[in-house]
Structure formats: C-alpha cells, structure tokens
C-alpha positions as CSV (number, residue, x, y, z in Angstrom):
1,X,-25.0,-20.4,-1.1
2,X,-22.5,-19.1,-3.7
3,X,-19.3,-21.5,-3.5
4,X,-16.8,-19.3,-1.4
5,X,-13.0,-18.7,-3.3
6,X,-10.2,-19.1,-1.6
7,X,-6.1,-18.1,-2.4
8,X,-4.0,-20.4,-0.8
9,X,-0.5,-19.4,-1.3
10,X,2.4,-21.9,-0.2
11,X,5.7,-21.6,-2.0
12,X,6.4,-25.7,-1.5
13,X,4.7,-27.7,-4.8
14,X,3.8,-30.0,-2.6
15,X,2.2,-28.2,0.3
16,X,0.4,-26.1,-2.5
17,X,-1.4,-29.3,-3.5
18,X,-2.2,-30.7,-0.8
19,X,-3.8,-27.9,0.4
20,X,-5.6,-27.3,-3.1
21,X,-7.2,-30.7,-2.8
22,X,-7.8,-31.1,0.8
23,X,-10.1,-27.6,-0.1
24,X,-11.3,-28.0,-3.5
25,X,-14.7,-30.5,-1.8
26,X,-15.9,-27.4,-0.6
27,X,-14.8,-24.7,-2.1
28,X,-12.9,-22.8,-5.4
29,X,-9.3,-23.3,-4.3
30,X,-6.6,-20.7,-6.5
31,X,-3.1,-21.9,-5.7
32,X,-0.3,-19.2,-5.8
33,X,3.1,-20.6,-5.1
34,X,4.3,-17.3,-4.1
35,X,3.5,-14.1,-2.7
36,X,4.1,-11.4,-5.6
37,X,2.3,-14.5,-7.9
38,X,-0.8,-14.1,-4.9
39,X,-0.6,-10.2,-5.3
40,X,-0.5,-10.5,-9.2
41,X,-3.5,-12.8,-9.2
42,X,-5.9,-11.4,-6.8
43,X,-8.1,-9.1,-8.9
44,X,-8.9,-12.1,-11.6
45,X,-9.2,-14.7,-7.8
46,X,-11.6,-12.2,-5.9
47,X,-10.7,-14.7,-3.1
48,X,-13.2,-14.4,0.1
49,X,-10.4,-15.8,2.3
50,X,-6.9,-16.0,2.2
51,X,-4.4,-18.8,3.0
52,X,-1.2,-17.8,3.3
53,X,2.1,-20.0,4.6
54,X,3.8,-17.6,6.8
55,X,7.4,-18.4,6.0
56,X,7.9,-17.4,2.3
57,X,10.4,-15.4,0.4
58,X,11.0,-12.7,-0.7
59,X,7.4,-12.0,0.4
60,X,6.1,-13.8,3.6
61,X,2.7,-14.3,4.5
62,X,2.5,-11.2,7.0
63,X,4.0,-9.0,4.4
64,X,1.8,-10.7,1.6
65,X,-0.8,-10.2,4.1
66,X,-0.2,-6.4,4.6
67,X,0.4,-6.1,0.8
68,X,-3.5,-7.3,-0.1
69,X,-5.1,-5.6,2.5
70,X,-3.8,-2.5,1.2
71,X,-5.5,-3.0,-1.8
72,X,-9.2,-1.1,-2.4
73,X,-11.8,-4.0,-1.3
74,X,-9.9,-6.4,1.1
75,X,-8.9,-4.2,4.0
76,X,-11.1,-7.2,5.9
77,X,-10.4,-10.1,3.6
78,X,-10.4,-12.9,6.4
79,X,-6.8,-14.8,6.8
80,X,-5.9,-18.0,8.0
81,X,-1.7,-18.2,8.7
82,X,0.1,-21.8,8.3
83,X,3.2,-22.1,9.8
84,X,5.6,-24.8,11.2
85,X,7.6,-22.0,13.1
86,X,5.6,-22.6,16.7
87,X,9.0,-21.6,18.0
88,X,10.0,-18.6,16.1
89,X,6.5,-17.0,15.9
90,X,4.2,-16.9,18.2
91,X,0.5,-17.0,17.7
92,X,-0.3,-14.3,19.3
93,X,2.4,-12.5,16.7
94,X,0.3,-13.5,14.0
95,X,-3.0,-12.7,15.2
96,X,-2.0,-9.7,16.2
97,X,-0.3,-8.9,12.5
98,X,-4.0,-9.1,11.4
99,X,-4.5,-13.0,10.8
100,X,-7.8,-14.3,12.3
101,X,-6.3,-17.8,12.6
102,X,-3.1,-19.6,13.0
103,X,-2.9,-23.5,12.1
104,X,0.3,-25.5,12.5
105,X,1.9,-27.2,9.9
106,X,2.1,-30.0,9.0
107,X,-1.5,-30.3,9.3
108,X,-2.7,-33.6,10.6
109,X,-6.1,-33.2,10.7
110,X,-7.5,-31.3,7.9
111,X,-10.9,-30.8,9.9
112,X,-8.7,-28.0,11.8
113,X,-8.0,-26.5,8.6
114,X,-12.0,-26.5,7.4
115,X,-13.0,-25.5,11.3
116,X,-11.1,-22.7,10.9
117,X,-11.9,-21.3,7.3
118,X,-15.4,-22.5,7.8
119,X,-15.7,-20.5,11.0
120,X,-14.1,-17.4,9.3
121,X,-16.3,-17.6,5.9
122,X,-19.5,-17.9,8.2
123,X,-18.1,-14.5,10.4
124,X,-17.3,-12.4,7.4
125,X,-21.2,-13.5,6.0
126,X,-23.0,-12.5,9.3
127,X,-20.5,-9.4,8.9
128,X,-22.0,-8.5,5.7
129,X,-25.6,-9.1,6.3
130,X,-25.3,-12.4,4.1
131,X,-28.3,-15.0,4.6
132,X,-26.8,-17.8,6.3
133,X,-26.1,-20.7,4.3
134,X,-27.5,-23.5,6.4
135,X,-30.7,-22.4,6.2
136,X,-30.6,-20.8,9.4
137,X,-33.3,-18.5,10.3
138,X,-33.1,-15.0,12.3
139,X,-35.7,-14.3,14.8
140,X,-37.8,-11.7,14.2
C-alpha cells in the first residue's frame, strides 16, 4: 500500500510538531501552520486526509475546511477536527460542518488520533474501490 499524505494544519509551532511526529511512523505528514498557508499548499500536498485545528485565524478549520473542498478533486477529502473548545463547539457542530471526526485536544493518547485517521483512510479506500491494505480478501 502507497504511504497515505496527510495536511495537518495547527497554527501553534508546537502543536504543529507534535502532531507531525506523532504521524510521520505511518504516514507523509505536510505541516501548515495556517489555513491560507494549507490552501496555498494543497495542489503540491495532494493530501488524502486532512487535519485541521478548529480554532485558527483569520481562517479556522471549518472555513479552511469549506475552502478545500471547494476545490476540483476534494469535495470528499476525509477530515479529522482538533479542538480544545468541548464547550464552545459541539461535536455534533463539527460533524455536521462536514468533518468525519472530532478529537479533543490536548491529545493524550495519540492511538485516538491514529484510530481515527486510520479508520477514515481505510473508508475513503473501500470508497474508491482500493484493494485493502492488510491483505484483506473480498469474497467472491
């Protein structure tokens, strides 16, 4: 199996790479610290899943969100939201503003994080018609 690309985009330098090594074991992490740098970048990235810290400025992770999925060839880009605002935004808000996953920060456990974008990567794939990568068989 190809290794998958993420874009993780966090606008703290140290949140940013944290998350770029906690990922980089498994797959090819591109770090954006903000969301017009994430917007700029995403043509040379080709990211399979997105990243994205959901408070940001000027752009925030919804709107970066909204932003790249306009764009021809990621209207289903899979998207995992990181927030620390479990008060302010719901998780229902941001799965229903088009995220497929919500995990708070800070992270304690990166297995949550992998769970989630491993889970997400392995969707999109069956989505596709991709051979699974575990050498996973379909009946026939």
């Amino acid at each position: 199996m190809q290794t998958k690309r993420i874009l993780v985009v966090d606008d703290h330098a140290d949140n940013l790479e944290w998350l770029t090594v906690a990922l980089s074991d498994k797959y090819q992490v591109s770090g954006c610290a903000s969301g017009e740098q994430a917007l700029r970048s995403l043509e040379q990235v080709k990211p399979d899943l997105l990243v994205l810290d959901v408070r940001m400025g000027p752009i925030d992770g919804v709107q970066c969100l909204e932003a790249i999925r306009g764009r021809s060839g990621y209207a289903d880009i899979p998207a995992v939201a990181l927030t620390a605002l479990a008060g302010e935004v719901t998780k229902a808000e941001l799965l229903a503003a088009g995220f497929q996953a919500v995990v708070e920060k800070p992270i304690l456990d990166e297995h949550e994080l992998h769970d989630a974008i491993d889970s997400l990567l392995l969707l999109a794939m069956y989505e596709k018609g991709e051979p699974a990568p575990f050498g996973e068989t379909s009946a026939a």
